[in-house]
Structure formats: structure tokens, C-alpha cells
N, C-alpha and C positions, 0 to 999 in steps of 0.2 A: 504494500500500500504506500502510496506516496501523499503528500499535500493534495488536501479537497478544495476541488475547485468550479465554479459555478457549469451546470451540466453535467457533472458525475452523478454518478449514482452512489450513493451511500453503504459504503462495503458491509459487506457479510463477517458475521462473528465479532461482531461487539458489543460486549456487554459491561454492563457495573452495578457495583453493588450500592447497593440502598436500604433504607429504611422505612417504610411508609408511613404514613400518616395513618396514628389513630388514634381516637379518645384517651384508649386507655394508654398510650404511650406521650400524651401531649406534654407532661413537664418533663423540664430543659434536664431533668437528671433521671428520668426512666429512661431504660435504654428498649431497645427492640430486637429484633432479630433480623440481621441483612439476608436480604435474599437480590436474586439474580435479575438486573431489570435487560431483556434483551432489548437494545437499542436498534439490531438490527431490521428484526420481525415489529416492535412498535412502530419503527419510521415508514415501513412500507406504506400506509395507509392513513397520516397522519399526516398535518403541517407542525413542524415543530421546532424549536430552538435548544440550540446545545447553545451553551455558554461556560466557558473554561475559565477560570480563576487559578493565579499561584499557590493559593492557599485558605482556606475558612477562616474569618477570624481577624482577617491581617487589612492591615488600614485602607488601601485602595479597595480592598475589596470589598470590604463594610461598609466602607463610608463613600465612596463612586460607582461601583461596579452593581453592585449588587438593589441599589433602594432603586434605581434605573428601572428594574422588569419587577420589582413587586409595586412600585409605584404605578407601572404602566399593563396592570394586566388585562383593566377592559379595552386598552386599545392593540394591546394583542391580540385577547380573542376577539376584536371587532376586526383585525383581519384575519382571521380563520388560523389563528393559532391554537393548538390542543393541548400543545405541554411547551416547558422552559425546563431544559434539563440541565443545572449547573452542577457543572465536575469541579472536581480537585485533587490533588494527591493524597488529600487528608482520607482515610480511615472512613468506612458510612458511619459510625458511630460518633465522629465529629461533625459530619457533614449533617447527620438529622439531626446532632447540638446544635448547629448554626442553622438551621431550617425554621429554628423550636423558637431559637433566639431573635428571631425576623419575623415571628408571629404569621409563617404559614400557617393554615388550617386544614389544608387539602392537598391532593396531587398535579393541581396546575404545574408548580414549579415545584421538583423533586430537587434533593441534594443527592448527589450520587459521589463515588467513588471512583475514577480510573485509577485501578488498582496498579500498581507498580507500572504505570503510565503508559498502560499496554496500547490504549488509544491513541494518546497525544503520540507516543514514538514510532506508532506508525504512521500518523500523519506526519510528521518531522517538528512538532509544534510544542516542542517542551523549551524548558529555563532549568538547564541545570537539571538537578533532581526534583522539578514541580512541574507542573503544567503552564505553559506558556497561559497568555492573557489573549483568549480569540474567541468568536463568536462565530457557528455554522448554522442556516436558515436552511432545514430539508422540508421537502413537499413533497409528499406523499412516494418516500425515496429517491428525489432527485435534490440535488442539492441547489439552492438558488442564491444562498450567498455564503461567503468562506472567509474573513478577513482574522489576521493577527496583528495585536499590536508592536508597531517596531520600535516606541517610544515608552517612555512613561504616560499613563492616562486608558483613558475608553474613551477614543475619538471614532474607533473602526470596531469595538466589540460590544458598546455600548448600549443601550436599551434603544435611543433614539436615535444611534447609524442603524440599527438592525431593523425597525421600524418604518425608515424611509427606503427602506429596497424591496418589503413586505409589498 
């Protein structure tokens, strides 16, 4: 697999782990059980956003990256967006902490896991040992936008660059 780029299709066998959303798991200190969320089989039939973060937790990510698509999720789904899948290298168990901590309530936007950056390093889109900073737009398994950023910031990964190519 190499770098996704708008017109591919969205490869096969990619998965990550998560935690879902449930009542009885909703405080920030029950934990849950990761199970397998196949990204592959879910994007076939879906419009959806992946969005990659360095890390859970960590400042750009908190505080720019991320209020971006919880802030914006009726004008996601008001263009047929179904899910916001944000990865990290962090652990599902930290990733549904930071889920819990941003007062999701549901599975619009999941926190998942690219587990030992099996994703990001076959698309070439790591920092080091994390996940680089990028956001991928698939429709219904094809991919309609692919950007990383090459800077400090979310100019190209951001809630409202991914919005305006929606």
C-alpha cells in the first residue's frame, strides 16, 4: 500500500481497535472491552472520515484538531457523513478516555487505535513513532480526499478543509 490519494479505493484489511460507546461504560474511568472495528468492510458502503492525530491528549490535538469535527457534526452529517473515525497511536483504552473526555455520547465519531501504526505505515503517513497529522474523506470506498499536514497546525486535516471538499 502506498499514500491515498483522491480516486483510490480504500484498501482491504484495515482494521483498529476501539471501544464503543455505552451507558454502562460512559465514565472517563470504566474501561470497556476493544474489539475489532473493520474499516475496510465499514467504508465500503458508507461516506466517512478518518482523521489521524499524533496523539490523544496532547495540545494541538485537544485544543485545534479535534473541537473542529465535534463542533461540526451537523454539518457533516448534513453532507452525508456517517462516521468521523479518529486514530492515534495511543492504546483504545486511551483513545475511548479521550472520547469520554470530549463528551461523545454515541458512535458518530469513534476513537480508535492504529495499533503499532499498521495503517498510517502503510500509507507512509507516520511522525516518528505516532501517527502523522492527516485527514482521509472515503465515499462509499473510494477515496475523495487524502491531505497531510506538512506544517505545524490543521490547515489540510482540519474539520473545515475537510468540509469544503465534502
Amino acid at each position: 500500500m502506498s499514500v491515498l490519494e483522491v480516486g483510490d479505493s480504500f484498501p482491504g484489511n484495515v482494521s483498529f481497535g476501539y471501544i464503543p460507546f455505552t451507558p454502562e461504560t460512559k465514565d472517563i474511568t470504566s474501561c470497556g472491552i476493544p474489539i475489532k472495528f473493520d474499516a475496510s468492510t465499514e467504508f465500503k458502503d458508507k461516506k466517512v472520515i478518518v482523521v489521524a492525530v499524533p496523539g490523544a491528549f496532547t495540545p494541538t490535538c485537544q485544543a485545534n484538531h479535534l473541537p473542529g469535527f465535534i463542533e461540526n457534526v451537523d454539518a457533516l452529517k448534513a453532507k452525508g457523513v456517517e462516521k468521523v473515525v479518529v486514530i492515534a497511536s495511543n492504546d483504545p483504552f486511551v483513545m475511548s478516555a479521550w472520547g469520554k473526555a470530549n463528551y461523545t455520547k454515541d458512535d458518530f465519531i469513534i476513537f480508535a487505535s492504529d495499533s503499532e501504526l499498521a495503517f498510517s505505515k502503510a500509507i507512509g503517513w507516520t511522525m516518528g513513532d505516532r501517527t502523522a497529522r492527516y485527514a482521509i474523506a472515503v465515499d462509499h470506498g473510494k477515496v475523495i480526499y487524502a491531505a497531510k499536514e506538512t506544517e505545524r497546525g490543521v490547515d489540510v486535516s482540519g474539520a473545515d478543509a475537510v468540509l469544503a471538499k465534502l
